[in-house]
Backbone as JSON, one array per atom type, in Angstrom:
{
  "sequence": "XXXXXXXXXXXXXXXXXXXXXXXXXXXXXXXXXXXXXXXXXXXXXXXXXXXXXXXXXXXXXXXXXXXXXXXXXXXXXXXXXXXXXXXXXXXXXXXXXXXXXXXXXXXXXXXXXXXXXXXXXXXXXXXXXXXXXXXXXXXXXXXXXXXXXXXXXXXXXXXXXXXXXXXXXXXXXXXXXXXXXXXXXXXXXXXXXXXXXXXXXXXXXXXXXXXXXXXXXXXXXXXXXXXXXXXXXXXXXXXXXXXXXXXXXXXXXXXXXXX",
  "N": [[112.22, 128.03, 80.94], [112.96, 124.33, 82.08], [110.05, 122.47, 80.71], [110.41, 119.9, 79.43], [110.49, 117.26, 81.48], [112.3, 115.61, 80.74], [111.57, 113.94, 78.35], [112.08, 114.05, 75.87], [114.65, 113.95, 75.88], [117.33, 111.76, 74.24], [119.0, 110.45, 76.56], [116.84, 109.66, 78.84], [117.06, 107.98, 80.94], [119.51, 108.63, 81.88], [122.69, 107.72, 83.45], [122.89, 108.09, 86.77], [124.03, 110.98, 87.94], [125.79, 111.68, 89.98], [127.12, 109.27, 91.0], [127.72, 108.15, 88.82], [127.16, 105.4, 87.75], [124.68, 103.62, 88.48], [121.89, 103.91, 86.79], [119.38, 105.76, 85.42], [116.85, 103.91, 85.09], [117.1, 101.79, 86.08], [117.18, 102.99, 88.92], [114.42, 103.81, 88.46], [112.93, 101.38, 88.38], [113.63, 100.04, 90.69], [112.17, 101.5, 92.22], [109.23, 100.61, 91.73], [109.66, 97.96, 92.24], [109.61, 98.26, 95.11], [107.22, 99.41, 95.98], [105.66, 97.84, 94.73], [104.16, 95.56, 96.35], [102.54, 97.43, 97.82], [100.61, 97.89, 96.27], [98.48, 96.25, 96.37], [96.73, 97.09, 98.23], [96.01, 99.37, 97.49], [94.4, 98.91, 95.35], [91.98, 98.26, 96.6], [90.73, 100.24, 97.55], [90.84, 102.6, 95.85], [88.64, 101.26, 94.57], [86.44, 101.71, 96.74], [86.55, 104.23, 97.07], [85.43, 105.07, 94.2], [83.24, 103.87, 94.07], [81.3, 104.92, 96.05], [81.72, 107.4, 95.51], [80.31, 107.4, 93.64], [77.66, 106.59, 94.87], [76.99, 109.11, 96.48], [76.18, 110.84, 94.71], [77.38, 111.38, 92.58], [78.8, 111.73, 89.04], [80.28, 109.01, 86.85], [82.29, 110.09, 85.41], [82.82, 112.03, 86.83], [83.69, 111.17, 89.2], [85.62, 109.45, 88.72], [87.21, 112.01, 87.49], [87.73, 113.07, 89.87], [89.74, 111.52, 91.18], [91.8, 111.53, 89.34], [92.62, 114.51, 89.77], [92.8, 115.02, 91.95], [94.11, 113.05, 93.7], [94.48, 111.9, 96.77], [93.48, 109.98, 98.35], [92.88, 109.78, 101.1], [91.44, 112.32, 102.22], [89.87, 112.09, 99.73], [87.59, 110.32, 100.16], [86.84, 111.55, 102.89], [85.66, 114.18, 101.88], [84.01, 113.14, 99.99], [82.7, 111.4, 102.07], [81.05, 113.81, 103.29], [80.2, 115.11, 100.71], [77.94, 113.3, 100.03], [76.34, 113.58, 102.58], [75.38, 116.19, 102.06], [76.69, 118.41, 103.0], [78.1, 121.73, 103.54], [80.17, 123.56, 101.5], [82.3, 124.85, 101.54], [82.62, 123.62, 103.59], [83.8, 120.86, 103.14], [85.66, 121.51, 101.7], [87.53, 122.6, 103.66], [87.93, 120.52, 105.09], [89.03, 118.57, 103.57], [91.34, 120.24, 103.25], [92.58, 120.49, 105.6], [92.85, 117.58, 105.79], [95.15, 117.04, 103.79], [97.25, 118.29, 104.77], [99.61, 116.87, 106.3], [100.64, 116.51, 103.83], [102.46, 118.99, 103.26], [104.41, 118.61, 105.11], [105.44, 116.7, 104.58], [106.77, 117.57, 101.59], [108.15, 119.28, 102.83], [110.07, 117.8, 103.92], [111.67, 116.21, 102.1], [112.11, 118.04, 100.14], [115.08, 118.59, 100.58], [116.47, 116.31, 99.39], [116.12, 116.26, 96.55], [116.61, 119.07, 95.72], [118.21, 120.04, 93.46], [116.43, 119.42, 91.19], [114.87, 119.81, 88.45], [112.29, 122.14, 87.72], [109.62, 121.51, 86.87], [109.99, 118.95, 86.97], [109.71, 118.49, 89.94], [107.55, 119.39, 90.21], [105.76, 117.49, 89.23], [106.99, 115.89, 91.24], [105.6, 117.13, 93.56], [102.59, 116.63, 93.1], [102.54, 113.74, 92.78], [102.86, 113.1, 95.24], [102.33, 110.86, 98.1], [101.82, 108.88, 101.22], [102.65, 106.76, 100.83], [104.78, 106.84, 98.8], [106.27, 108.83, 99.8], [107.29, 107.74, 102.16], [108.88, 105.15, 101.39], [110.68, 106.9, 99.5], [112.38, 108.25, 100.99], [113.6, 106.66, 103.2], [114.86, 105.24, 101.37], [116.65, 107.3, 100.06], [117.95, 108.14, 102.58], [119.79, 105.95, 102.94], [120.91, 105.39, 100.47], [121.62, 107.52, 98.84], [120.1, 110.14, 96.55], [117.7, 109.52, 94.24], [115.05, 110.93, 91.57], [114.03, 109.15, 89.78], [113.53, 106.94, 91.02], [111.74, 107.49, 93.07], [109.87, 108.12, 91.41], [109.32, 105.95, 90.23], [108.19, 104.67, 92.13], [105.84, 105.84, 92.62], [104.52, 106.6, 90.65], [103.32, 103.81, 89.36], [101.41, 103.56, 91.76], [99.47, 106.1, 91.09], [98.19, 105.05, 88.82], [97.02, 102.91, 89.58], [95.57, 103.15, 91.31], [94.15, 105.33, 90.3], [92.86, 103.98, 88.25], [91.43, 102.05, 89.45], [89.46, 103.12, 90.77], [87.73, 104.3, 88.04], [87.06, 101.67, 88.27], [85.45, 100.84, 90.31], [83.52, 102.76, 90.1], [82.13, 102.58, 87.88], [81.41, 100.13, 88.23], [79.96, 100.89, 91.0], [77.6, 102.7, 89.75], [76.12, 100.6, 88.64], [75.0, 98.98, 90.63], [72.34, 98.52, 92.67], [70.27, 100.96, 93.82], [68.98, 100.21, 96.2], [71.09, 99.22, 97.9], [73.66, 99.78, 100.46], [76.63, 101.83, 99.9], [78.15, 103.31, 101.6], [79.08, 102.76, 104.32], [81.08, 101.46, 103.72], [83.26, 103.21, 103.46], [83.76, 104.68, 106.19], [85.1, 101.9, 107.42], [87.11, 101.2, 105.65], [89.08, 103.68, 106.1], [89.43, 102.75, 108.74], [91.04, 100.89, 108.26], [92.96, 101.8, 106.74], [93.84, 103.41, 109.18], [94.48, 102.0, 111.26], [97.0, 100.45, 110.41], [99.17, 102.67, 110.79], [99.33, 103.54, 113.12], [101.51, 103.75, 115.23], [103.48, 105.42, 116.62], [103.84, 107.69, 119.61], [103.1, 109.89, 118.65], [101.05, 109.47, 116.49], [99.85, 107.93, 117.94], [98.36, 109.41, 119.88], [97.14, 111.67, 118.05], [95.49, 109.77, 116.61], [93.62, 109.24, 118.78], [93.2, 111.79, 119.55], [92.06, 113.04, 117.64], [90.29, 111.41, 116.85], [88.19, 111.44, 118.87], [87.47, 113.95, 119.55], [85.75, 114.43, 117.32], [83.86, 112.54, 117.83], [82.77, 113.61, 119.76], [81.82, 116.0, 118.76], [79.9, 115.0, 116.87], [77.01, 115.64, 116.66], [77.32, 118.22, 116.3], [76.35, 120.9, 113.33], [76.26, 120.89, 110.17], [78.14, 119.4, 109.76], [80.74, 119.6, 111.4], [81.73, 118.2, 113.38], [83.35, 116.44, 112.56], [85.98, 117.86, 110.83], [86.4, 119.44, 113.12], [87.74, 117.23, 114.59], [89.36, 116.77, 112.81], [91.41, 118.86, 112.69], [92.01, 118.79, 115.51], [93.63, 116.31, 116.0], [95.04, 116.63, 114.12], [96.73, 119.09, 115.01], [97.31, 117.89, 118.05], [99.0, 115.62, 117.31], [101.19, 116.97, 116.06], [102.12, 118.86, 118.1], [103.09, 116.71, 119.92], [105.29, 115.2, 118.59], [106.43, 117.16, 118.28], [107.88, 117.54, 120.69], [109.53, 115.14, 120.86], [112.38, 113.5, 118.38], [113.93, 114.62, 115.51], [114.34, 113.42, 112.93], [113.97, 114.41, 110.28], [115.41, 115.42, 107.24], [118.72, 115.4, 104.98], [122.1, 114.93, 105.77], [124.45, 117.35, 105.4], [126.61, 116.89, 104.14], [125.08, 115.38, 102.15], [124.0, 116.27, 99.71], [122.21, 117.43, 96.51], [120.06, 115.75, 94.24], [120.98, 116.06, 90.87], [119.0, 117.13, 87.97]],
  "CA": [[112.15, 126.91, 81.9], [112.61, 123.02, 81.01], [109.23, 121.9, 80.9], [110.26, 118.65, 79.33], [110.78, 116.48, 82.17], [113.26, 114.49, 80.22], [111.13, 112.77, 77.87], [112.34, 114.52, 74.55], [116.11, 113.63, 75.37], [117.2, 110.58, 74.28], [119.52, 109.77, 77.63], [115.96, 109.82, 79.67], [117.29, 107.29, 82.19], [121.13, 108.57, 81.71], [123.32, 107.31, 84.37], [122.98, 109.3, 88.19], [125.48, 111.85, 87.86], [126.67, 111.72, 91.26], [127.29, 108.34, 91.1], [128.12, 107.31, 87.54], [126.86, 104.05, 87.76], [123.4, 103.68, 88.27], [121.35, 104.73, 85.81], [117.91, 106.16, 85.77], [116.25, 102.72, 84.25], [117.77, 100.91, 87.28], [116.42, 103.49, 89.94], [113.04, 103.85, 88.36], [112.36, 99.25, 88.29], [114.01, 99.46, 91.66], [110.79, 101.93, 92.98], [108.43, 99.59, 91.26], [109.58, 96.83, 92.91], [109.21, 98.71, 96.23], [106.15, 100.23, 95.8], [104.44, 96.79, 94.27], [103.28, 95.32, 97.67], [101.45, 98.7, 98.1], [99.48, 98.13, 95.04], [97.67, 95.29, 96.33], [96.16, 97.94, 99.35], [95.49, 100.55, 96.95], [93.1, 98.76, 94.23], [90.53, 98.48, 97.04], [91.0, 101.74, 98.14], [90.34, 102.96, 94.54], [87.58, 100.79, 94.18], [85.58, 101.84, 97.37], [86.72, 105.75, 96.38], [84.64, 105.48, 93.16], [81.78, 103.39, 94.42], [81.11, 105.7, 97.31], [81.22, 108.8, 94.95], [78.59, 107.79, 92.78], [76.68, 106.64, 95.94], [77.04, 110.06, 96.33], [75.74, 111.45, 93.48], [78.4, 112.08, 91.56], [78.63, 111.11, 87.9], [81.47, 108.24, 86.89], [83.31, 110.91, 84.77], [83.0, 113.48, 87.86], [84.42, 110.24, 90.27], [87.75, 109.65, 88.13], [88.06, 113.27, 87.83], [88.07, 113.46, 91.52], [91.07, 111.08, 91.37], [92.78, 111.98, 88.71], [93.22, 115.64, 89.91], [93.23, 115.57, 93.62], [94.73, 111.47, 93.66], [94.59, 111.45, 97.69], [92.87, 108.87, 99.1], [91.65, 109.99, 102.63], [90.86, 113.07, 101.59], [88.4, 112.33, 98.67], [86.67, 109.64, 100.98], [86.38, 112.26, 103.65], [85.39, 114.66, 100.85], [82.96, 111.77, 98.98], [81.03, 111.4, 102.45], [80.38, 114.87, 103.65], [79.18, 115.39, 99.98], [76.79, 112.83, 100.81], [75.49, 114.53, 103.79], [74.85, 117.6, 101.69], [77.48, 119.65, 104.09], [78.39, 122.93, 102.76], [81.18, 123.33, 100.37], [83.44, 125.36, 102.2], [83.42, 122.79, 104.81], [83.92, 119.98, 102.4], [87.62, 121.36, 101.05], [88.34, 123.03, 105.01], [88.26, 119.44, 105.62], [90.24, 118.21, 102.48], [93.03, 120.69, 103.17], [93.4, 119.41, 106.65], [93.5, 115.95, 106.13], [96.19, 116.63, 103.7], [98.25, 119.04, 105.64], [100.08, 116.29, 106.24], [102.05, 116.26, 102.72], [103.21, 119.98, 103.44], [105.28, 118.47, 106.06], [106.6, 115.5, 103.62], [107.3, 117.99, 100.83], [109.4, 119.83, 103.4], [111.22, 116.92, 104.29], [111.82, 115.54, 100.77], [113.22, 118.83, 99.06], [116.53, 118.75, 100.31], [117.18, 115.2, 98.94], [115.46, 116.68, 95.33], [117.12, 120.38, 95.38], [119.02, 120.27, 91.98], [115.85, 118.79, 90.02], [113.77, 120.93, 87.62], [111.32, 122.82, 88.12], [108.94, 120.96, 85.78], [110.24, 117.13, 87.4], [109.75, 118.53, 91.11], [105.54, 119.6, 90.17], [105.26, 116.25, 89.21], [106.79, 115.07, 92.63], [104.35, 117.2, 94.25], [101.71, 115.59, 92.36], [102.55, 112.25, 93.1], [103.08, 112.86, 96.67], [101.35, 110.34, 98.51], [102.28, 108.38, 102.54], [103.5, 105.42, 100.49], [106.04, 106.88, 97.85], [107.22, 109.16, 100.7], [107.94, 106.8, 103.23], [109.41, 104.55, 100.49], [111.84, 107.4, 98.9], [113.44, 108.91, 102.13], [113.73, 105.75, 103.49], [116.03, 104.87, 100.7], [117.63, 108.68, 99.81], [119.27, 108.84, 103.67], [120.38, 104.75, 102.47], [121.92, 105.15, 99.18], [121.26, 108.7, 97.69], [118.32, 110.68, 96.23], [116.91, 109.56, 93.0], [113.91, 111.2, 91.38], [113.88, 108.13, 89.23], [113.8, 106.01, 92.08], [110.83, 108.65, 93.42], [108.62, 108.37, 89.74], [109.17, 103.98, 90.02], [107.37, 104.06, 93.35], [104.79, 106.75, 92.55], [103.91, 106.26, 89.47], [102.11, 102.78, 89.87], [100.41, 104.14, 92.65], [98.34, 106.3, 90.23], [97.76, 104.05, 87.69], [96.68, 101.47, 89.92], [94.06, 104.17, 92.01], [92.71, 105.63, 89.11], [91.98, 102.46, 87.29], [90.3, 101.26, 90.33], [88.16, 104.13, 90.78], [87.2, 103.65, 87.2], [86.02, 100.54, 88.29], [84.53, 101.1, 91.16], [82.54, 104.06, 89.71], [81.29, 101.76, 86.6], [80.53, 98.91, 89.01], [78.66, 101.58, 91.64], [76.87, 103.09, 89.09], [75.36, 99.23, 88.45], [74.11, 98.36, 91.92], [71.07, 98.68, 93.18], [70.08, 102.19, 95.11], [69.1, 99.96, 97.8], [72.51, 98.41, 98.28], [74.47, 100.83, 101.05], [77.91, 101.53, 100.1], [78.81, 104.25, 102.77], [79.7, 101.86, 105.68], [82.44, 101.21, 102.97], [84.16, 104.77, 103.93], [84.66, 103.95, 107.58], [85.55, 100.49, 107.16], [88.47, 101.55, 104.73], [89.51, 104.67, 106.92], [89.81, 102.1, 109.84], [91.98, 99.48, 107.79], [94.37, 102.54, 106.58], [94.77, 103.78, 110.37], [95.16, 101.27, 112.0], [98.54, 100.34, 110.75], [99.88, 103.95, 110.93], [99.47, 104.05, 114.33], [102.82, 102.8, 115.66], [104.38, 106.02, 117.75], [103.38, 108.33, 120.17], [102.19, 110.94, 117.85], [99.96, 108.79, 115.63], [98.28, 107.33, 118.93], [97.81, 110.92, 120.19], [96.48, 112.47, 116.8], [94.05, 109.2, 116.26], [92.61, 109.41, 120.12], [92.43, 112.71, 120.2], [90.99, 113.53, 117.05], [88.46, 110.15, 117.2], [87.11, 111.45, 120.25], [86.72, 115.58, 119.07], [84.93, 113.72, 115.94], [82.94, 111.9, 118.14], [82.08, 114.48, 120.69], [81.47, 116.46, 117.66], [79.05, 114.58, 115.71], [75.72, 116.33, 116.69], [77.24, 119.51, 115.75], [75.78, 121.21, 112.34], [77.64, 120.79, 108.98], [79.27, 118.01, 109.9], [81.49, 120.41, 111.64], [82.5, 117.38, 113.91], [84.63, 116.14, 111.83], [86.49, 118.66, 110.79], [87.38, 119.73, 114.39], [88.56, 115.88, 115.05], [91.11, 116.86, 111.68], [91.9, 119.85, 113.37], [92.3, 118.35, 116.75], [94.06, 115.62, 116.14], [97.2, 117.14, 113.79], [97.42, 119.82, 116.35], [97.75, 117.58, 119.24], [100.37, 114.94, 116.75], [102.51, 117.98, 115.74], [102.51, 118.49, 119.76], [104.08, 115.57, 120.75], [106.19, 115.09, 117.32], [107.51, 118.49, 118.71], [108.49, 116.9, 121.86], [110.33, 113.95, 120.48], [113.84, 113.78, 117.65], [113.18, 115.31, 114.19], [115.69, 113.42, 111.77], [114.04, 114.55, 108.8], [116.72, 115.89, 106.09], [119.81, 114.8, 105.01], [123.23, 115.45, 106.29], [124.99, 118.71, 105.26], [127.2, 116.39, 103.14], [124.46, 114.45, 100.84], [124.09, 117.07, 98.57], [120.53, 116.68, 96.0], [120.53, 114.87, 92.97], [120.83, 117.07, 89.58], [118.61, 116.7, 87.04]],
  "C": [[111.94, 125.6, 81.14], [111.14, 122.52, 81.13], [109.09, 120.19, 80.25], [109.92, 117.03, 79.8], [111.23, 115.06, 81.5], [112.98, 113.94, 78.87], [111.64, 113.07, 76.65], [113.95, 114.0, 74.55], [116.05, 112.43, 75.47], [117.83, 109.64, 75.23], [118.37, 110.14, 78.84], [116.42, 108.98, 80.76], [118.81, 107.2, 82.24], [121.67, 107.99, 83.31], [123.2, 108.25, 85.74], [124.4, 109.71, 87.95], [126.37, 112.37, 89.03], [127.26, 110.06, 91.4], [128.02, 107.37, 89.73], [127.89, 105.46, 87.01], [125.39, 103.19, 87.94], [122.45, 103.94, 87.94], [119.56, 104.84, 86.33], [116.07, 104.81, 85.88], [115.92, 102.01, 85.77], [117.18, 101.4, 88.35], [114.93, 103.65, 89.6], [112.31, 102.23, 88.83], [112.82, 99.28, 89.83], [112.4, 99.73, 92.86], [109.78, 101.58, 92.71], [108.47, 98.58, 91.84], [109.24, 96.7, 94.66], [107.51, 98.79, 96.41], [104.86, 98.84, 95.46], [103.56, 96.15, 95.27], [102.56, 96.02, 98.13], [100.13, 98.26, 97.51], [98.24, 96.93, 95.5], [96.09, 96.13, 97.41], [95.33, 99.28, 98.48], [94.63, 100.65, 96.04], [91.92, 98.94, 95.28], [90.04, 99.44, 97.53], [90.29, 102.65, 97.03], [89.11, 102.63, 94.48], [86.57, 101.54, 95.31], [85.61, 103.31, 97.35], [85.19, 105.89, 95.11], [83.29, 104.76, 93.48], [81.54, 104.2, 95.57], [80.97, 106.96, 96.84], [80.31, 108.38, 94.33], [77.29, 106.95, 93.67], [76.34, 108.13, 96.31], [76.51, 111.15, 95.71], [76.12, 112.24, 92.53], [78.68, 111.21, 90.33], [80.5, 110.14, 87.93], [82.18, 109.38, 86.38], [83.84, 112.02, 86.21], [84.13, 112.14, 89.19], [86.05, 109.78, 90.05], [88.34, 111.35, 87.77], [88.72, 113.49, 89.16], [89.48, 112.47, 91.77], [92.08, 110.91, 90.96], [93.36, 113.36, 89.03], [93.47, 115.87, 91.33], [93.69, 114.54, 94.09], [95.3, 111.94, 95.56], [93.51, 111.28, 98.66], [91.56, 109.05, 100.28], [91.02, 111.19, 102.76], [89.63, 113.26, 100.59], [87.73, 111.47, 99.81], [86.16, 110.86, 101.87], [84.7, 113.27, 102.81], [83.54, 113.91, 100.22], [81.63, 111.93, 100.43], [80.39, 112.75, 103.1], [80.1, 115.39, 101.9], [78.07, 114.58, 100.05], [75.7, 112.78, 101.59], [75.19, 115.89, 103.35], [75.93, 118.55, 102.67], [77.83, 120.47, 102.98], [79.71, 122.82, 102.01], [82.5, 123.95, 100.84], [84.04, 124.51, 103.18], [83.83, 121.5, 104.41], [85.94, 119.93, 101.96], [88.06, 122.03, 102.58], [88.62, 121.66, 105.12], [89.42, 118.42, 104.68], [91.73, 118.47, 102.95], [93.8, 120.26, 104.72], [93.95, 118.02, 106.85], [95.18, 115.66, 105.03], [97.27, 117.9, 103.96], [99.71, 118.46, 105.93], [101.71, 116.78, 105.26], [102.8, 117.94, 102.63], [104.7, 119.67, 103.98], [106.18, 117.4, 105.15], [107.19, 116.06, 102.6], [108.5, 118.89, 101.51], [110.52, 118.85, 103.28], [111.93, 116.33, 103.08], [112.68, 116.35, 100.0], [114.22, 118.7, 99.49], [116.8, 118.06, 99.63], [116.87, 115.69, 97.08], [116.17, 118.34, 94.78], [117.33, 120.57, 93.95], [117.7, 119.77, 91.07], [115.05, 119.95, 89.43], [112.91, 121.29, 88.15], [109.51, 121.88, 87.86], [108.77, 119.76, 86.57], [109.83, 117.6, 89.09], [108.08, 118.95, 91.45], [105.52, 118.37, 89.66], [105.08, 115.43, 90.12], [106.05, 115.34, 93.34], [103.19, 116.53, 93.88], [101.46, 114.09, 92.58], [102.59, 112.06, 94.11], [101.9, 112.32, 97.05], [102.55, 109.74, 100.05], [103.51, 107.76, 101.7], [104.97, 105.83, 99.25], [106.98, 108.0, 98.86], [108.29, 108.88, 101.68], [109.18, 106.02, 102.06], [110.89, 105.34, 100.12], [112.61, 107.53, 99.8], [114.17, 107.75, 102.81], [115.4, 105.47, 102.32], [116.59, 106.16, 99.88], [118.39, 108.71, 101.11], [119.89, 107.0, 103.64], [121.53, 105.09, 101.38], [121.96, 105.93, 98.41], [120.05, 109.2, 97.09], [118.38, 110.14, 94.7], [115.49, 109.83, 92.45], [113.36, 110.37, 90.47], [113.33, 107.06, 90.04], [111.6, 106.49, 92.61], [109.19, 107.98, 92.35], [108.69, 106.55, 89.9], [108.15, 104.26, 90.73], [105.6, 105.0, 93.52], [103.89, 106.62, 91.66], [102.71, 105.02, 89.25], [101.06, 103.0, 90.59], [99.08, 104.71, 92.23], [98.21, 105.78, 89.69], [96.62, 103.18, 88.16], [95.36, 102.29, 90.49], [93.33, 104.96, 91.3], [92.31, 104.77, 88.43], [90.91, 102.22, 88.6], [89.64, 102.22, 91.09], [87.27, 104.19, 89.61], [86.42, 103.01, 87.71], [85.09, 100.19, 89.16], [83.52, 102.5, 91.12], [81.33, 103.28, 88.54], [80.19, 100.84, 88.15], [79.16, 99.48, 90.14], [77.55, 101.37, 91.0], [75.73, 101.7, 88.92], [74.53, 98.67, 89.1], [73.33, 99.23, 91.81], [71.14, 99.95, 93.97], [70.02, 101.41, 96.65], [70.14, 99.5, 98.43], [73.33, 99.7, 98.81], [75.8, 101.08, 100.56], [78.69, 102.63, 101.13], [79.47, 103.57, 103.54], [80.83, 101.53, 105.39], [83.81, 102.14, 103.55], [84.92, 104.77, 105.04], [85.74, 102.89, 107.72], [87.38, 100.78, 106.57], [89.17, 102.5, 105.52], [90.06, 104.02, 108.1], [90.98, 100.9, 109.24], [93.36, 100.46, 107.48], [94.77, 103.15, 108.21], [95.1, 103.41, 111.51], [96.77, 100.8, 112.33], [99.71, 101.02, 110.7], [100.07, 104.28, 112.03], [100.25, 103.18, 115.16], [103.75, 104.0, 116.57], [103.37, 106.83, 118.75], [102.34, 109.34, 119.88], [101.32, 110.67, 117.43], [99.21, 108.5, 116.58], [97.59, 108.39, 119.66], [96.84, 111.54, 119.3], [95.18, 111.08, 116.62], [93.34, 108.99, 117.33], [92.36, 111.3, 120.26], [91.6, 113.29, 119.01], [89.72, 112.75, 116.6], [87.45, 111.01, 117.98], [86.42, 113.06, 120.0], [85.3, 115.0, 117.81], [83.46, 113.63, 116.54], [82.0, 112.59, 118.86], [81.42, 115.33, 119.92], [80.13, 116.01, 116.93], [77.63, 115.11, 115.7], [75.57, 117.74, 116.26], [76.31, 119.85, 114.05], [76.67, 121.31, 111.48], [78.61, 120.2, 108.91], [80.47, 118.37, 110.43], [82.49, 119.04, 112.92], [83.59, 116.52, 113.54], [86.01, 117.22, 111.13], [87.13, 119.72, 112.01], [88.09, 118.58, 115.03], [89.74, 115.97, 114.28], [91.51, 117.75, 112.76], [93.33, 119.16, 114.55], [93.64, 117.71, 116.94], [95.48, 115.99, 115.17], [97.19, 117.83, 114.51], [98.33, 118.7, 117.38], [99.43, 116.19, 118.49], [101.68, 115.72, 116.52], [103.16, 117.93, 117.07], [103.58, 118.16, 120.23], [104.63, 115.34, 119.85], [107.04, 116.05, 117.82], [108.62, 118.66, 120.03], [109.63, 115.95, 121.61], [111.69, 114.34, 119.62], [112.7, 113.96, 116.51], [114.48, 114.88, 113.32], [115.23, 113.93, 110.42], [115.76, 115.55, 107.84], [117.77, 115.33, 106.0], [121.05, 115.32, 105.27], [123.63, 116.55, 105.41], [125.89, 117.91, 103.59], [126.8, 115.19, 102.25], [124.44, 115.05, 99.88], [122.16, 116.27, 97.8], [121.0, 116.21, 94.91], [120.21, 116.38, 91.81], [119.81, 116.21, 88.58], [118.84, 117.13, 85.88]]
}
């Protein structure tokens, strides 16, 4: 199996071979230039990630681990404050794997346009999968073709930019004062990312109905109220998603890109 992912040959950004004309160089700067208006959303995101784990009581090295190996967002926050609350550990990653349940459904939708790529280049795309390089790629694979170049522009920054600024918001934690709260941070940030996700039917379904399980929830033990608001609330989005049109994939005659 190639485990190279390109980098040893010297045509690493050879021309798209369905296309002959657009080379890899060209689709990688193009998902950089996409992707850059993100970056401005995702340093503070980073930053209140790593100050909120070592409110926590988690060491800086243990706070960029946490976002170098599991690099999604609403998840470690979730994660970050039920370690906080001492909740049990089982219910710590039950709640992880629900909140990103999610990218199951985006890696569905994504492989067709990716089929032909390595084995090697397609664990990286899992890896990088995040809302913003998803939305971003498909968006422009049922436009103008799949590129996993295109894919690695818009992804790539993404980490860079959210593990640096967990870094720095892990240093800078670590600095303040015990008495200085940074929890209230967690919410705060959770309410700024879902607010402007919630634009169809589904999204306003899944964030009322799993607010309100949360909420009804919250006296439970083990913080178990939250974790039936995840529940709740992708159930009841799948729901009505299941009700509605389903364009994901691409026509019969896009074909995937080769790598």
């Amino acid at each position: 199996m190639d485990v190279s992912l390109g980098f040893r040959d010297r045509q690493l950004f050879a021309p798209d071979p369905r296309t002959g004309s657009v080379s890899g160089r060209d689709s990688f700067l193009a998902g950089v230039r996409a992707i850059a208006p993100v970056l401005l959303g995702a340093a503070p995101f980073g930053l209140v990630a790593g100050a909120a784990a070592v409110e926590a009581d988690l060491t800086v090295a243990q706070a960029l681990g946490l976002s170098t190996v599991v690099f999604a967002g609403a998840s470690q926050l979730a994660a970050i404050d039920l370690l906080g609350r001492d909740a049990p550990f089982a219910v710590v990653v039950g709640t992880a794997l629900v909140i990103n349940a999610r990218l199951v459904m985006y890696s569905a939708s994504i492989a067709p346009y990716l089929a032909r790529v390595s084995r090697a280049r397609k664990a990286l795309v899992a890896y990088l999968l995040t809302d913003q390089a998803y939305a971003l790629s498909v968006t422009r694979f049922r436009r103008e073709g799949a590129s996993v170049w295109y894919y690695f522009g818009a992804a790539a920054p993404l980490w860079v930019v959210f593990v640096a600024a967990t870094a720095v918001g892990a240093v800078g934690g670590a600095q303040l004062p015990a008495s200085l709260p940074l929890g209230f941070a967690v919410p705060l940030v959770f309410l700024a990312v879902l607010t402007p996700a919630v634009t169809d039917d589904a999204s306003v379904t899944a964030a009322v109905v799993g607010g309100g399980v949360a909420v009804a929830g919250a006296s439970l033990p083990l913080n178990l109220g939250l974790l039936g608001g995840a529940l709740a609330g992708v159930a009841a989005g799948l729901l009505v998603d299941e009700v509605g049109d389903d364009p994901d994939g691409p026509d019969d005659s896009d074909g995937g890109e080769a790598a």
